[in-house]
C-alpha positions as a Python dict, from the first residue, in 0.01 Angstrom:
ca = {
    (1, 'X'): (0, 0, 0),
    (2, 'X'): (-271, -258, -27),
    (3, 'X'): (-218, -588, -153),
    (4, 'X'): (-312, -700, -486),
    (5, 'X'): (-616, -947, -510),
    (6, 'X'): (-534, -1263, -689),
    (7, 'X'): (-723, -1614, -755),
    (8, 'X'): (-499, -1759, -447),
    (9, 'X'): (-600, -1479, -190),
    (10, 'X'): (-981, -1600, -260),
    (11, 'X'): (-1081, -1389, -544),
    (12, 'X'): (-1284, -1563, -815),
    (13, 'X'): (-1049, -1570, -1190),
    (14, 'X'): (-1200, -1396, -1432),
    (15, 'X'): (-1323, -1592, -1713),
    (16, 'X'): (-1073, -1777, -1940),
    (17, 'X'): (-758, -1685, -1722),
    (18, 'X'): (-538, -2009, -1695),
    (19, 'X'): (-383, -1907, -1344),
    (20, 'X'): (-605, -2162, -1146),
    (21, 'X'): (-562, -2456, -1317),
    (22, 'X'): (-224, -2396, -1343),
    (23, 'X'): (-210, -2355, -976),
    (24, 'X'): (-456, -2646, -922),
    (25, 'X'): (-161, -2867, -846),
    (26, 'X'): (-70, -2745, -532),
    (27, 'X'): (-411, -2658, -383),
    (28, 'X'): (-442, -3027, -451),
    (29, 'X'): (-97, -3114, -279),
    (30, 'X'): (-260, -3370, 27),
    (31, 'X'): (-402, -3623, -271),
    (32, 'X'): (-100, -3620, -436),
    (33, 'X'): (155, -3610, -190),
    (34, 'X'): (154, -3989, -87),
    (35, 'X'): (198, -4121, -415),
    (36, 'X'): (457, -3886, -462),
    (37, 'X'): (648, -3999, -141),
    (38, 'X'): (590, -4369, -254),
    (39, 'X'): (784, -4299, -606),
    (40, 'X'): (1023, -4131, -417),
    (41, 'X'): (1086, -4429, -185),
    (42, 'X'): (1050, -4669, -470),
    (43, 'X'): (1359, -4417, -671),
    (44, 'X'): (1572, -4394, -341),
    (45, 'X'): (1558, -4750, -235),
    (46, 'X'): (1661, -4845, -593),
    (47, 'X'): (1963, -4558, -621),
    (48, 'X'): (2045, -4695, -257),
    (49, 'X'): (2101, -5073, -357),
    (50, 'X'): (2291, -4982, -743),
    (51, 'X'): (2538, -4740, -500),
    (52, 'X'): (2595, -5046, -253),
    (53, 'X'): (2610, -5287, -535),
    (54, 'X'): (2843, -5133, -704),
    (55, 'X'): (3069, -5014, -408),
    (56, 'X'): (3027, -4645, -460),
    (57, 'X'): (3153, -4407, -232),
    (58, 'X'): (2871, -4199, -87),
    (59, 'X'): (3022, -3926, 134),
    (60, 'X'): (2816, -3842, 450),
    (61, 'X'): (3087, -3623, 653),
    (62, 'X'): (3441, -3561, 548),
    (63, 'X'): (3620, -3845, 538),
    (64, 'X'): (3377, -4099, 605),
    (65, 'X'): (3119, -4277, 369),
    (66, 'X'): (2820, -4486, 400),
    (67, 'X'): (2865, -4845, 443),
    (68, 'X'): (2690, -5097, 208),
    (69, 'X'): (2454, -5261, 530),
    (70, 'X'): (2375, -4915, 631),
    (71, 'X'): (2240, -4818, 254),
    (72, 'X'): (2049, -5127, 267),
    (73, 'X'): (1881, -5050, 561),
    (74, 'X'): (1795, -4717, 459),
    (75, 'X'): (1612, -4844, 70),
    (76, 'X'): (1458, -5077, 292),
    (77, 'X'): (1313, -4784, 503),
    (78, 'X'): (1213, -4583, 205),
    (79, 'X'): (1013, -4856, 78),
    (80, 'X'): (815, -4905, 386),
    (81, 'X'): (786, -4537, 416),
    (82, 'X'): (651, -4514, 68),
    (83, 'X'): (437, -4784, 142),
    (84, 'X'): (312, -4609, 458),
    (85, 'X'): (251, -4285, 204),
    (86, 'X'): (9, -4450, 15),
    (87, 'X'): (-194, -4638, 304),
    (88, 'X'): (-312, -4320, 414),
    (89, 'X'): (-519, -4250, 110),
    (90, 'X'): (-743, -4555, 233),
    (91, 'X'): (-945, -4611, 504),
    (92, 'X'): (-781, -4832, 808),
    (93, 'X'): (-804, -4987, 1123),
    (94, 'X'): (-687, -4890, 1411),
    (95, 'X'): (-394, -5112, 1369),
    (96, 'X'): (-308, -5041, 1040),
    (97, 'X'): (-326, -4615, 1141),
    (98, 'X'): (-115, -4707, 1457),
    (99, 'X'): (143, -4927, 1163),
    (100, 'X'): (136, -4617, 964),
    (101, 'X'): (230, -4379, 1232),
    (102, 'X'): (484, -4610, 1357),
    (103, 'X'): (639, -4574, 1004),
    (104, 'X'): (643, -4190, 974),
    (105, 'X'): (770, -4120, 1371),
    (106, 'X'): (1065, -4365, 1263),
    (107, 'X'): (1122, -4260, 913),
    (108, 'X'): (1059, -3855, 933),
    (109, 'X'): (1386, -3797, 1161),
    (110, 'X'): (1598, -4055, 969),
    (111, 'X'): (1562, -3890, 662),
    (112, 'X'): (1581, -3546, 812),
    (113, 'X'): (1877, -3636, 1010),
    (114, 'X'): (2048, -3750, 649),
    (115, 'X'): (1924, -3381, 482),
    (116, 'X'): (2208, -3172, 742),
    (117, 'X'): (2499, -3146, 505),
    (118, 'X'): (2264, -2920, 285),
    (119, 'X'): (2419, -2575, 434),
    (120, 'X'): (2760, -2668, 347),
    (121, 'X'): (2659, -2755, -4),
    (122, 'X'): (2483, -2456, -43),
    (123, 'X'): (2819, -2273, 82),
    (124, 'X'): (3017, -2461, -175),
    (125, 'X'): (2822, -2394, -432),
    (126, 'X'): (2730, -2040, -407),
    (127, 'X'): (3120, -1956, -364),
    (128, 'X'): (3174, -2170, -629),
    (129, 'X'): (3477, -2409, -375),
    (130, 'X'): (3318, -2704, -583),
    (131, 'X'): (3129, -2984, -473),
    (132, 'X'): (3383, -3253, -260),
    (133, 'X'): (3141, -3544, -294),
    (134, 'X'): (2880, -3578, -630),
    (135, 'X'): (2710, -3883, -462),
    (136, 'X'): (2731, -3732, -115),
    (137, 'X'): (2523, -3413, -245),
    (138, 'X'): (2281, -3646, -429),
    (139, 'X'): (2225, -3843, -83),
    (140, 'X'): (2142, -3511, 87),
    (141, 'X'): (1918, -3459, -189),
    (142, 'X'): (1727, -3774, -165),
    (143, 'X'): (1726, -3743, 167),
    (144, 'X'): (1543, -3379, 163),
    (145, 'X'): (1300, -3407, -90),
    (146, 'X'): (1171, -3772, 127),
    (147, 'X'): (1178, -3586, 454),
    (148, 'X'): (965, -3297, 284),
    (149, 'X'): (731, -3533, 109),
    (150, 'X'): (692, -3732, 416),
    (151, 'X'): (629, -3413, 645),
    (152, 'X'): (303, -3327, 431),
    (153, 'X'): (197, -3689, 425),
    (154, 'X'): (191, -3687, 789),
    (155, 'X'): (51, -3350, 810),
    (156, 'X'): (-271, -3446, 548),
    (157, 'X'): (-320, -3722, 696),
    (158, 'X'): (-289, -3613, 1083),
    (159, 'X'): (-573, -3332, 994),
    (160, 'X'): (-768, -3636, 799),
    (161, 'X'): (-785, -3830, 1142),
    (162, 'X'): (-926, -3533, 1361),
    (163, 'X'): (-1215, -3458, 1108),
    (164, 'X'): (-1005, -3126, 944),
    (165, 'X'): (-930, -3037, 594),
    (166, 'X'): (-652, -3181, 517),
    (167, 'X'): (-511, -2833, 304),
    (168, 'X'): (-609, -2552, 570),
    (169, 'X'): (-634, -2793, 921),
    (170, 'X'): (-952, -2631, 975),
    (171, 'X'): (-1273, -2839, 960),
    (172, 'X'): (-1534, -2757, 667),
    (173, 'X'): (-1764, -2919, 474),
    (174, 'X'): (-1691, -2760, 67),
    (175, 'X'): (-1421, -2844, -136),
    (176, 'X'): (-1079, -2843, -38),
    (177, 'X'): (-908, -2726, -339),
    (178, 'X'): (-1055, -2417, -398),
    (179, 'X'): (-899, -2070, -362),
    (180, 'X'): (-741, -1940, 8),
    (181, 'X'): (-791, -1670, 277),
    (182, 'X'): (-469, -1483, 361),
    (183, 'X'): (-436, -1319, 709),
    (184, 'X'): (-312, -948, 658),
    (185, 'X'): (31, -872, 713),
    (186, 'X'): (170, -882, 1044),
    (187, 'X'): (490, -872, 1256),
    (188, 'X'): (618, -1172, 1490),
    (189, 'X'): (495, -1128, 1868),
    (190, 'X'): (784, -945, 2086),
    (191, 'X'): (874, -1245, 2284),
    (192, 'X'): (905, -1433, 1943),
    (193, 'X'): (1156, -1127, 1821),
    (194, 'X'): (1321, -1143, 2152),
    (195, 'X'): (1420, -1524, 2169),
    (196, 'X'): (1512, -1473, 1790),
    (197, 'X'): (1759, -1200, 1879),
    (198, 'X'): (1883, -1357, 2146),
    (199, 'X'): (2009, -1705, 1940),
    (200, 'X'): (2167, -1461, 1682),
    (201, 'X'): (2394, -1346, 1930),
    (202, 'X'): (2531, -1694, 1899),
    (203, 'X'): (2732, -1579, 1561),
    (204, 'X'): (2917, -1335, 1699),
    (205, 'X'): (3229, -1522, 1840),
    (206, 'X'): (3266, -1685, 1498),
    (207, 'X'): (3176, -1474, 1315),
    (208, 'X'): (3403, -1192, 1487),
    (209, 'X'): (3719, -1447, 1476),
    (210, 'X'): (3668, -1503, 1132),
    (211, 'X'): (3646, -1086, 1106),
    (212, 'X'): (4001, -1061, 1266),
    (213, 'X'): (4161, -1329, 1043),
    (214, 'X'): (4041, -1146, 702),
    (215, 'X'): (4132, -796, 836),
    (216, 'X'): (4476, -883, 889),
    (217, 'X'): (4436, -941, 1313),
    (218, 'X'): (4547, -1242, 1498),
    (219, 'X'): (4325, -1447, 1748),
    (220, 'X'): (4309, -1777, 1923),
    (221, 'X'): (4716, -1808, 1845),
    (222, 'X'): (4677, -1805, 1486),
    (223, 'X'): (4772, -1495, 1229),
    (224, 'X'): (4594, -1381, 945),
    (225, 'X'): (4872, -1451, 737),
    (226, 'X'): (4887, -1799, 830),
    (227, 'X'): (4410, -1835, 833),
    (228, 'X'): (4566, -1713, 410),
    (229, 'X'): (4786, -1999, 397),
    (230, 'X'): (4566, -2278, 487),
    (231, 'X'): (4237, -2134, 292),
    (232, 'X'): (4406, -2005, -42),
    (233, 'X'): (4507, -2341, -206),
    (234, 'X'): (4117, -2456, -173),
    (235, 'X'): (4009, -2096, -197),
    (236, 'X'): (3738, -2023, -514),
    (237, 'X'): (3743, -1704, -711),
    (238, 'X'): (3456, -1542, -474),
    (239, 'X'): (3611, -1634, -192),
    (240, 'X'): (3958, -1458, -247),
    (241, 'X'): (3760, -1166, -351),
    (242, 'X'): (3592, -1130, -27),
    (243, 'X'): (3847, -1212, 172),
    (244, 'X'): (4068, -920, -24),
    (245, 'X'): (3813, -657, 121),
    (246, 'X'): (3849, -836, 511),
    (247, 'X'): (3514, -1010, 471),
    (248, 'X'): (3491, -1425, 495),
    (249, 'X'): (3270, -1587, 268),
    (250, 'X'): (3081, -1808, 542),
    (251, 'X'): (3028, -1492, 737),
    (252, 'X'): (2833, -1341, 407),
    (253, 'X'): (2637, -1668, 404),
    (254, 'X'): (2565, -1611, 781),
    (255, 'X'): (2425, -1243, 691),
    (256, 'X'): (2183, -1409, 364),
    (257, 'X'): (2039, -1597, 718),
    (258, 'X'): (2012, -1341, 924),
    (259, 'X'): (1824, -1118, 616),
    (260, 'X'): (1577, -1407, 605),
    (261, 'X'): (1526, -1432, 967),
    (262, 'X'): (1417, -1098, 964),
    (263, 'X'): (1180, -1126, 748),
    (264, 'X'): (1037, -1441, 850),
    (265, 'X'): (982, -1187, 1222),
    (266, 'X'): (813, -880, 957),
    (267, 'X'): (540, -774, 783),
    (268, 'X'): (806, -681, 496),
    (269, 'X'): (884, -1067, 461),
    (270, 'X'): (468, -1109, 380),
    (271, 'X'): (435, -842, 111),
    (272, 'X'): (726, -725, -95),
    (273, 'X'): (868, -394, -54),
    (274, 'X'): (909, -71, -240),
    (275, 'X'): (1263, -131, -306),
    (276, 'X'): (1141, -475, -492),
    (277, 'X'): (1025, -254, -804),
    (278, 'X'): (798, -456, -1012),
    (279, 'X'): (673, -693, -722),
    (280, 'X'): (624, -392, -452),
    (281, 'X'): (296, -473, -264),
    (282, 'X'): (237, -769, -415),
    (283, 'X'): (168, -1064, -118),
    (284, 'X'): (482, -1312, -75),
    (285, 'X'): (475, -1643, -120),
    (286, 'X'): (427, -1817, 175),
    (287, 'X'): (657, -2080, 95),
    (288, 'X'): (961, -1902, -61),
    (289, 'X'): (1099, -1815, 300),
    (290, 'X'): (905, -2079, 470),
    (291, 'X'): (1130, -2375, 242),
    (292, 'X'): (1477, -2224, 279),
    (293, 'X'): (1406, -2174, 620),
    (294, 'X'): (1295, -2559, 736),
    (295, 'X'): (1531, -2669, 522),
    (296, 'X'): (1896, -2508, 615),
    (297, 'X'): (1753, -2447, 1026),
    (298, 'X'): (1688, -2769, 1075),
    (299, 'X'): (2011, -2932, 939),
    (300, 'X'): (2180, -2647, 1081),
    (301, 'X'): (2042, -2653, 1474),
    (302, 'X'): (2096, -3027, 1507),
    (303, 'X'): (2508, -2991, 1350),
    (304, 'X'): (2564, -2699, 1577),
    (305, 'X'): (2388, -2882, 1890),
    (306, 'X'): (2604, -3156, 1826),
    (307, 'X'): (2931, -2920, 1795),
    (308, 'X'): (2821, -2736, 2109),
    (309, 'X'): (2815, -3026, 2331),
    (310, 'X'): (3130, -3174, 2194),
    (311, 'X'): (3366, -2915, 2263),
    (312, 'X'): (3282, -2883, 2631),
    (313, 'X'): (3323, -3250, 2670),
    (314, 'X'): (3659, -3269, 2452),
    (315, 'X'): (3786, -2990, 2681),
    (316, 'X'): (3719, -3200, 3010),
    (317, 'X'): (3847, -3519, 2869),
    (318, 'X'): (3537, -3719, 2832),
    (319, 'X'): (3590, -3759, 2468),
    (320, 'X'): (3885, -3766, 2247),
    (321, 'X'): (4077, -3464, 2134),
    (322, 'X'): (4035, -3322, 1802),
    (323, 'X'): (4373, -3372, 1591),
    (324, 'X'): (4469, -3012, 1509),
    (325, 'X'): (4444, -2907, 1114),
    (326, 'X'): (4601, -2614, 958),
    (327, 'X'): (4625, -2358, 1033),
    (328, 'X'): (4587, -2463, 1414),
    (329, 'X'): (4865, -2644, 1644),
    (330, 'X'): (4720, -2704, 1941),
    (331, 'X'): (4417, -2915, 2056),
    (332, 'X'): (4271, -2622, 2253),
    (333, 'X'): (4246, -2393, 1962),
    (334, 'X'): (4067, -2644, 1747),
    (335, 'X'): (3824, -2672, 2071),
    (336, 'X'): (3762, -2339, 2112),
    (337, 'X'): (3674, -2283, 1734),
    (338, 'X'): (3463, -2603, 1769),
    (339, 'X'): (3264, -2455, 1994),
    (340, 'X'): (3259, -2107, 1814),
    (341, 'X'): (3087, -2276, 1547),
    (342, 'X'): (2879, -2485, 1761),
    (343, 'X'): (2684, -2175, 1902),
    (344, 'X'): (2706, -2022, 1525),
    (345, 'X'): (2543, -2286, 1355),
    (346, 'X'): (2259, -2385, 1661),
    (347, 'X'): (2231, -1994, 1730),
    (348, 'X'): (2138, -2002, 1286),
    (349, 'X'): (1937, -2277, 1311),
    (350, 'X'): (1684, -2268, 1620),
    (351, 'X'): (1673, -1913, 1500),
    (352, 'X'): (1553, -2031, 1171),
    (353, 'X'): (1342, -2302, 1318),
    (354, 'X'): (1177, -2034, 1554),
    (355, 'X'): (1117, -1753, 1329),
    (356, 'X'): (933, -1929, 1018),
    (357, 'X'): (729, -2096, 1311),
    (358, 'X'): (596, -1790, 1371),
    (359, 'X'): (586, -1710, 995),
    (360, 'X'): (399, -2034, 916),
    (361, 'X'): (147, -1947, 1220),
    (362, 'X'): (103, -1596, 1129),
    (363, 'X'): (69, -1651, 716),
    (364, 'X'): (-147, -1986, 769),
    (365, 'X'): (-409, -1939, 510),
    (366, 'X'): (-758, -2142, 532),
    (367, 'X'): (-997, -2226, 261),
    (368, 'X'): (-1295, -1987, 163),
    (369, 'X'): (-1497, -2307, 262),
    (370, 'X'): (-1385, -2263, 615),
    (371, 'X'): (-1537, -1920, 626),
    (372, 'X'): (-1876, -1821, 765),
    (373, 'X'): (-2112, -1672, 529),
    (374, 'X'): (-2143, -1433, 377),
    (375, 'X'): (-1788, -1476, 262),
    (376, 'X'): (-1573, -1107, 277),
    (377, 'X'): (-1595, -953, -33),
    (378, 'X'): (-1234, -782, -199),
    (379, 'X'): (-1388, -448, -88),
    (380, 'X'): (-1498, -511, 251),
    (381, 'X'): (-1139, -686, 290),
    (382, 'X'): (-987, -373, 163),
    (383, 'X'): (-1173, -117, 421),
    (384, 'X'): (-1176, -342, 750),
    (385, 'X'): (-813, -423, 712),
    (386, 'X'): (-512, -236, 741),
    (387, 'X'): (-306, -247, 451),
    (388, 'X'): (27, -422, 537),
    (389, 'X'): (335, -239, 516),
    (390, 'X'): (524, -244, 191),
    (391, 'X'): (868, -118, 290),
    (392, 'X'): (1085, -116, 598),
}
């Protein structure tokens, strides 16, 4: 089934449609970004400073909060980042470009470091286990929307510096906020799918232990009955309900992953399917996988890295023993779980981080400037492309 035309696939509007001006705001996204990213370091730096001022408790892992110094440092970083933002939309030296770049290297990872508790969030919420920490979810908040804003600052202003548009990365000379090219529909190249399917495999330890425990089995010396006992007291209303028909709620969030991992790696996952009713054939948003992807892989490879690594070198005695929590009783059981979750949440993550990659490469859409004339016309389009799949 072909795809639909539309204003944003390069089509001109018909007259007195309001669709492009109400989409003018995000083909205009590189000259407003940076004074976005400066409010937002001007609103973080001053929730940052009332939280320390005022003593609040800002969880950043379980059982451990931010200490006043270290939310001082971080408004302080905000500001210069912010500050940063909005030196890009004027010309500079050399040493004010390499002062800018110094900023964003330094305050890019920082803030996406501080954005990895948004998977377990997103658990707790969606099972509705409710949220431990109000402050702690409104720090991982802060901390995403900077690193996003501060990832298409650097991008804009990267493509500004080699001559590009700062939109599409490819160099023109017409106006960069005018409608886009799509590429057709496409799958992700087999060595893509194969490295993909490989880092999936990483679930499968914890998410078959976790299988065992709500099916009534035992493993790693620990019953079902008592995996009931510890869970159940915390345990939401969706969460008992899953577990009553043997399947664990993280292991259904671990599926909602692996559905968009696939189609970040399809043509499906660029143009809606049949089974979508109303929006069958109609061309995907590019950024409706593309967000929730950057946003729970990354938070999710660099949490399970860290748990990977740790378990080997609790096991050997370079670092300290985990104390065991119900419902384990030994050391070596909490290890070997560590480490089940370890390769879970990396094998999630860099799976994530490698599949809407691809996507991003494969659906990267460039302005109708870019093109050589005579631009393609819809019906040319139609008959030298093939139309992209619209079902499995």
């Amino acid at each position: 089934m072909a795809v639909p035309t539309s204003p944003e696939a390069g089509v001109a509007p018909r007259p007195g449609t309001a669709r492009p001006e109400r989409m003018l705001w995000r083909r205009r996204w590189p000259v407003w970004a940076p004074t976005a990213a400066a409010l937002w370091g001007a609103l973080y730096a001053a929730v940052e400073i009332a939280w320390a001022a005022t003593h609040t408790t800002v969880q950043w892992k379980e059982h451990a909060a931010y200490a006043p110094g270290v939310q001082l440092s971080l408004a302080a970083l905000a500001v210069l980042a912010g500050a940063a933002c909005l030196a890009t939309t004027r010309p500079l030296a050399r040493a004010g470009r390499a002062a800018v770049a110094t900023a964003l290297i330094v305050a890019l990872p920082l803030f996406a470091v501080g954005m990895s508790g948004l998977p377990l969030y997103f658990v707790t919420l969606v099972t509705l286990s409710g949220v431990e920490s109000a402050t702690g979810l409104a720090q991982v908040l802060l901390n995403t929307a900077g690193a996003a804003l501060l990832l298409l600052v650097a991008l804009s202003h990267r493509r500004r510096l080699r001559g590009d548009c700062p939109r599409c990365a490819r160099p023109h000379t017409g106006a960069d906020d005018g409608p886009l090219a799509h590429p057709a529909a496409s799958r992700a190249p087999r060595r893509t799918r194969a490295a993909v399917y490989l880092l999936m495999c990483g679930l499968l330890p914890w998410a078959g232990v976790k299988t065992v425990w709500t099916l009534g089995g035992d493993v790693l010396g620990v019953s079902a009955e008592e995996w009931q006992q510890a869970i159940s007291p915390d345990a939401s209303g969706p969460t008992k309900a899953a577990a009553a028909v043997g399947i664990d709620i993280t292991v259904l969030a671990a599926l909602v992953g692996i559905f968009l991992l696939l189609g970040l790696l399809y043509a499906w996952g660029q143009v809606f399917p049949r089974w979508t009713l109303v929006l069958s054939g109609r061309r995907v948003p590019r950024l409706l996988p593309l967000v929730p992807a950057w946003l729970t892989g990354l938070p999710l490879a660099l949490y399970g890295c860290v748990l990977t690594v740790m378990a080997p070198l609790i096991a050997v005695g370079v670092l300290p023993p985990f104390e065991p929590v119900a419902p384990f009783t030994a050391t070596s059981q909490m290890t070997w779980m560590v480490e089940f979750g370890g390769l879970a949440f990396a094998g999630l993550g860099i799976g994530l981080i490698v599949a809407a990659r691809s996507y991003g490469t494969r659906t990267h859409p460039v302005c109708h400037s870019a093109l050589e004339p005579p631009y393609p016309t819809p019906a040319a389009t139609a008959t030298s492309s093939p139309a992209p799949p619209a079902s499995f």
